[in-house]
C-alpha positions in Angstrom: -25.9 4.6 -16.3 -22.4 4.9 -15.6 -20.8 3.0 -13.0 -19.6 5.1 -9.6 -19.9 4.0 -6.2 -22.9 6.1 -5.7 -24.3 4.1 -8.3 -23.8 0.9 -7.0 -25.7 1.6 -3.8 -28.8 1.9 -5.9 -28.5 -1.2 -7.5 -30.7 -4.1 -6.1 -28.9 -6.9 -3.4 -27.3 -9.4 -5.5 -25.6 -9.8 -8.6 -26.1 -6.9 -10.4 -24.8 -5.0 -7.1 -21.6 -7.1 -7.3 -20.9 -6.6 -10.9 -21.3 -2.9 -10.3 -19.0 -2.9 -7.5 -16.3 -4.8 -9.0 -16.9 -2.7 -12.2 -16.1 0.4 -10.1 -12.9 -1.4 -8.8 -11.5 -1.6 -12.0 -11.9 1.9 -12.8 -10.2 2.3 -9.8 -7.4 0.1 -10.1 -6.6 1.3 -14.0 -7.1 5.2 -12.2 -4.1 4.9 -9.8 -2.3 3.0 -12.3 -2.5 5.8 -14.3 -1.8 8.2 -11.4 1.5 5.6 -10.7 2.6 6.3 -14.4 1.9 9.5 -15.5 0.2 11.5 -12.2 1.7 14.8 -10.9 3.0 13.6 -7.8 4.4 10.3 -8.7 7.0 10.3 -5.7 4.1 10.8 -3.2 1.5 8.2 -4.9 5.4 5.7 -4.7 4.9 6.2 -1.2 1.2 6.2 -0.9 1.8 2.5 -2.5 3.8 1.7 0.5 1.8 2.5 3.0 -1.2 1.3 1.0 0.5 -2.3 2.2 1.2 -1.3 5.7 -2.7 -0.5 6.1 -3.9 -3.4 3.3 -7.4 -3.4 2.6 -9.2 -5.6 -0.1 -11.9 -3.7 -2.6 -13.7 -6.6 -1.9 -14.2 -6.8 1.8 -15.7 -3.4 1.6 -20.0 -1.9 0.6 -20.4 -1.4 -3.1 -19.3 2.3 -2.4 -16.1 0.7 -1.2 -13.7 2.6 -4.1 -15.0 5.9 -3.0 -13.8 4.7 0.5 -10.6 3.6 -1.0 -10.3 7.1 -2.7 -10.8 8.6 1.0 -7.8 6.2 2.5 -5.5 6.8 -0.7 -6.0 10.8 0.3 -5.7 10.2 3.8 -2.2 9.0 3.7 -1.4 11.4 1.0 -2.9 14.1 3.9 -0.1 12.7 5.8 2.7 11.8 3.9 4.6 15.0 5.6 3.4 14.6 9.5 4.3 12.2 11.9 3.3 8.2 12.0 1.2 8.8 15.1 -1.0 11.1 12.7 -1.1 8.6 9.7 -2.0 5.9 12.1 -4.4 8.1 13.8 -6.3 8.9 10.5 -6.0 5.2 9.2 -8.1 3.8 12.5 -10.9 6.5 12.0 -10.7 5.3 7.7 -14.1 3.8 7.0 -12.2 1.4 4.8 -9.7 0.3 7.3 -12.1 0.0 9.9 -14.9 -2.0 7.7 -12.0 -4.3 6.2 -10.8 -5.2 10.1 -14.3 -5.6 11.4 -14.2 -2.1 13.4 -18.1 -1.3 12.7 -18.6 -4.5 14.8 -17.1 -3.5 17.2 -19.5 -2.7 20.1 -19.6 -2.5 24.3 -21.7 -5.0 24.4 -19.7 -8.0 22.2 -16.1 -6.6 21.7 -14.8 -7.3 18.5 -10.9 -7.8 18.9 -10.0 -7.5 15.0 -8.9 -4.2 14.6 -7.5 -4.1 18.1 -5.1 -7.4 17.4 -3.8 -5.7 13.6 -3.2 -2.7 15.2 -1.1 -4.0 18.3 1.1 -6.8 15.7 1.2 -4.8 12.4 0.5 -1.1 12.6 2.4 -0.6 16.2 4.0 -2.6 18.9 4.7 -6.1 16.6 4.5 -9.8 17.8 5.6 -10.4 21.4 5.4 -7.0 22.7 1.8 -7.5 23.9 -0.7 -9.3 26.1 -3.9 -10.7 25.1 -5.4 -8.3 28.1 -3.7 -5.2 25.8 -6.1 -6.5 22.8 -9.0 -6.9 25.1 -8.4 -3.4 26.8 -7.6 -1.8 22.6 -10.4 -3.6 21.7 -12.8 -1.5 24.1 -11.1 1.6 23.6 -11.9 1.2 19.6 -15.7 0.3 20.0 -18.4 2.6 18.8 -17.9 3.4 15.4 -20.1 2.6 12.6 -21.0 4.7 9.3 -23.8 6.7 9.5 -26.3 7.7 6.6 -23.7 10.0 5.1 -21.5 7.2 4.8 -19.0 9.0 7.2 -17.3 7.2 10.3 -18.9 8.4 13.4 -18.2 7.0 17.7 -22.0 6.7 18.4 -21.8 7.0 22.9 -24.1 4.3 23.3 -21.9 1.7 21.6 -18.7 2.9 23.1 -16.8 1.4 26.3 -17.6 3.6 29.3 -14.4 4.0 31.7 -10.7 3.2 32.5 -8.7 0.8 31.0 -5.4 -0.8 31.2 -2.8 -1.2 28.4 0.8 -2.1 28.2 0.7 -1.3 32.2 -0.6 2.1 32.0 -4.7 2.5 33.3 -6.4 5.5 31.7 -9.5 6.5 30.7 -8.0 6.7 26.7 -10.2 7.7 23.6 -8.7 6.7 20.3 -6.1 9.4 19.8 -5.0 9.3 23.6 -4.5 4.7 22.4 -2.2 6.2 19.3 -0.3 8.2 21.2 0.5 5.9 24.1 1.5 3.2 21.4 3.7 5.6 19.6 5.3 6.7 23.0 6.7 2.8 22.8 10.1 1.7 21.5 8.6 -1.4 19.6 6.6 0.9 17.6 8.8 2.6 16.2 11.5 -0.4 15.6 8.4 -2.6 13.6 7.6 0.8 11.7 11.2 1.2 10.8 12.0 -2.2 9.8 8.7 -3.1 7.6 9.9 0.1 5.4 13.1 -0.8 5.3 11.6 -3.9 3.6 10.0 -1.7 1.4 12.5 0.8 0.6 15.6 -0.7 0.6 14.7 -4.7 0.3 16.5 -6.1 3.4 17.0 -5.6 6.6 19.7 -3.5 8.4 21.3 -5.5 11.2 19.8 -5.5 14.6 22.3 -2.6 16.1 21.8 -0.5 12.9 17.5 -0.9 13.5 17.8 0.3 16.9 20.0 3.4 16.0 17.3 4.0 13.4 14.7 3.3 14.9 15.9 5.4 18.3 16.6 8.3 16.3 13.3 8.3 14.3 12.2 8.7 17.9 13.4 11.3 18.8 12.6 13.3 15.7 9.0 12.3 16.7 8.3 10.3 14.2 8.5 12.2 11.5 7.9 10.4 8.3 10.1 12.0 5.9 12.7 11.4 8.4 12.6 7.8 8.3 11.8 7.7 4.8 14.7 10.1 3.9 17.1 8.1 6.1 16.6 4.8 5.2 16.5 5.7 1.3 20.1 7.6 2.1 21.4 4.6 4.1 24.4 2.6 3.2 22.4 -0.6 3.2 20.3 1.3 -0.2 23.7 2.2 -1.6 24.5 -1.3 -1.5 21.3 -2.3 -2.5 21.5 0.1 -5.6 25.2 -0.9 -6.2 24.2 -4.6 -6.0 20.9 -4.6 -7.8 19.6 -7.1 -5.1 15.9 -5.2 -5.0 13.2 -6.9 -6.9 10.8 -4.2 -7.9 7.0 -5.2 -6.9 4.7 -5.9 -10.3 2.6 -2.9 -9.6 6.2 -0.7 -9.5 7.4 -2.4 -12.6 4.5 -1.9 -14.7 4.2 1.6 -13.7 7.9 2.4 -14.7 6.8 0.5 -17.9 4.1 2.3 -18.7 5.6 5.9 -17.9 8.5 4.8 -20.7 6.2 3.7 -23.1 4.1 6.6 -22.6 0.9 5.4 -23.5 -2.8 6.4 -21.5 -4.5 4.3 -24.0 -7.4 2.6 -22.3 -6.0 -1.0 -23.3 -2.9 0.3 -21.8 -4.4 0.3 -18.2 -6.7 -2.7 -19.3 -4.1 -4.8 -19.9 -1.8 -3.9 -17.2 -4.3 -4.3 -14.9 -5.4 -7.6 -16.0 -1.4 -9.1 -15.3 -1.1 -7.5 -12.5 -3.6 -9.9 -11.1 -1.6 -12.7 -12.6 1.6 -11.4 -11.0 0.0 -11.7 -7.8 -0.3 -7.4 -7.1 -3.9 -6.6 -8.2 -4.4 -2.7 -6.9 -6.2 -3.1 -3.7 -6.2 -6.5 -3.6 -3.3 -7.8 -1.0 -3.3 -10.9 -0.5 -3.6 -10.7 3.9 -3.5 -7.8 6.3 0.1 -8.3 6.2 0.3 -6.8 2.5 1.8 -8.0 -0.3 5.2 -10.0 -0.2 8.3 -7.9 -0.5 11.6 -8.3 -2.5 12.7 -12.0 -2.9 9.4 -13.0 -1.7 8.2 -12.3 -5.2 10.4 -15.0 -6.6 7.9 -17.1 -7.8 8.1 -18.8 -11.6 4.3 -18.2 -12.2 4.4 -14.7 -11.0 8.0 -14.3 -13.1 6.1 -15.9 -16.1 3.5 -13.4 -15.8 5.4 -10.5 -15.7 7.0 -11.6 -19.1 4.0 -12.2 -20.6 2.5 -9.1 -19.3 4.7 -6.4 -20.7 4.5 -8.8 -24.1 0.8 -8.1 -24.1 1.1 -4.7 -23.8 3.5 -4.5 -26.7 1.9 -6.8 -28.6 -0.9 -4.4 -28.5 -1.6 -2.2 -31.6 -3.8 0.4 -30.2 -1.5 0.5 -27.5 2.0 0.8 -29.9 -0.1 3.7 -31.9 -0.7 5.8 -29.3 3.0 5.5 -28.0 5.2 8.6 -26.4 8.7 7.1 -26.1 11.8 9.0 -25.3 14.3 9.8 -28.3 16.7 7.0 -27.1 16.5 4.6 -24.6 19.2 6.0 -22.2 21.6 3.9 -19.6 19.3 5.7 -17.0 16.8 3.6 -17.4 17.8 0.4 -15.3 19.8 0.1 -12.6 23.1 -1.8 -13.8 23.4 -2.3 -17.6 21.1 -5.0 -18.6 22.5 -8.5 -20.3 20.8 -8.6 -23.5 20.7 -5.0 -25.0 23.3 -2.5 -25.2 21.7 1.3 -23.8 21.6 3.7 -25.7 19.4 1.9 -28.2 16.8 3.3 -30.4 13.1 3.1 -29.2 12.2 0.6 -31.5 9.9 -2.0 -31.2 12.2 -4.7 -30.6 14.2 -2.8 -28.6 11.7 -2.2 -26.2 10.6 -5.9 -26.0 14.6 -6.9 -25.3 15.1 -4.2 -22.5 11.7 -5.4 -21.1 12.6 -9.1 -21.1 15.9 -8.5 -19.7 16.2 -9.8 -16.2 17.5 -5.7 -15.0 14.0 -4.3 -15.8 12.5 -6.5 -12.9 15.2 -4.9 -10.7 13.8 -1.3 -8.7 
């Protein structure tokens, strides 16, 4: 029997219903690693990856049918990726796998779970010291209610869900979920933590504190659109500098994607292997390592992760099933890093060797 999610819910409690799950993970993961390298929409599934560690969730944490859900959250922000944040964050708190990762199913009148309710406030909205523990009580009874039902959709069953008026950053109202998301994205903090954990992403530092607010204020009032933001801090003069500087460490699961897409190969040990040292360069797809995410740009300065990533591309060069089944450009042009790397001189035949000294060269690990 092949292994799906679908599957996996058949499969007796216990260990043969773990190894099925984590079986269907790794189809997963290798999937949008394939979708990262060679998909249609590459810039969208770039940005999908972002937001993927704004709104983390760990295959693990969720039912064996958990990489269907993951499916459903990786199409939800794709659903998105043109509206407004109060939309993406809208859809992500009605996600069965963002609400099962945070506890949200739990979440009932009768014993409030605050989980969801405390992530969304610090991470997804308002950020660290622009709340009261009474806001993540009151957000915590606003979210109650919803559990999966036999269809394995997200449903607010009445009986579960807080009855009445509550009140949250100062304002008392009887709010349902989307009337909670728009309140939180009526606030100034929301938008300056949005804009400044995608800077992280995007451009790999942070603008200064003046600069942030202009950003941030303007994002505002273009109500939040997210190619707005995206577009304006990828145009900023803080990513020329970045590009002109090379100071942006590219994430592992960016890296490997680039390196796959250049070698060209959609050979099975391909995604095997790149999947495999991913783990060991700390990015496993849909594993972050919190609810924070993953660590961004210097962060990933680490001589074991560095290590890996070395040995990683190796491996998949040292493969031969991999090498045979190679596409690689005609030349291996000065487009392909950032500044000119050290140790090889672009253009450069795609040769073997070649390869393995523009992969080794400290530039490649650059975005």
């Amino acid at each position: 029997m092949a292994t799906t999610p679908s599957n996996c819910l058949l499969q007796p409690k216990g260990k043969a219903r773990n190894r099925c799950r984590a079986s269907a993970a790794r189809l997963l993961q290798e999937e949008w690693l394939d979708r990262l390298a060679f998909g249609p929409s590459r810039d969208a599934d770039r940005l999908i990856q972002i937001w993927l560690g704004v709104f983390p969730v760990r295959w693990n944490q969720l039912p064996p049918d958990g990489s269907e859900m993951l499916r459903g959250q990786i199409q939800a922000i794709r659903d998105h990726l043109d509206g407004t944040y109060g939309d993406l964050l809208g859809a992500m708190l009605i996600n069965p796998a963002v609400q099962i990762s945070l506890n949200g199913p739990a979440n009932r009148r009768q014993n409030p779970n605050e989980n969801l309710a405390r992530e969304l406030l610090e991470l997804f909205s308002l950020g660290e010291g622009h709340y009261r523990e009474a806001d993540v009580i009151a957000v915590a009874r606003v979210l109650t209610g919803y559990r999966l039902n036999r269809e394995r959709k997200l449903v607010l069953v009445p009986r579960r869900h807080h009855q009445g008026a509550v009140t949250i950053l100062g304002r008392t109202s009887n709010y349902d979920t989307a009337d909670l998301v728009a309140w939180l994205c009526e606030q100034p903090a929301t938008a300056a933590t949005i804009t400044r954990r995608l800077s992280l992403q995007l451009v790999g530092s942070l603008p200064s504190s003046a600069r942030l607010r202009d950003i941030s204020e303007a994002w505002r009032r273009q109500g939040l659109l997210l190619p707005w933001l995206v577009r304006t801090l990828e145009q900023s003069p803080e990513a020329a500098v970045a590009r002109e500087r090379s100071t942006k460490l590219a994430d592992p699961i960016s890296m490997v994607a680039r390196s796959l897409a250049l070698l060209g190969s959609r050979h099975a040990d391909a995604l095997r292997i790149s999947r495999v040292h991913l783990d060991r360069m700390g990015q496993s797809p849909f594993q972050p390592p919190s609810v924070k995410g993953w660590p961004v740009n210097e962060e990933w300065i680490n001589l074991r992760w560095l290590q890996a990533r070395r040995r990683g591309l190796q491996a998949l060069l040292a493969d031969e099933e991999v090498w045979s089944t190679r596409r690689l450009p005609d030349t291996l042009g000065t487009h392909l890093t950032a500044i000119p790397p050290l140790t090889i001189s672009l253009p450069a035949e795609p040769t073997r060797s070649n390869l393995a000294q523009l992969w080794a060269d400290p530039v490649w690990q650059l975005s």
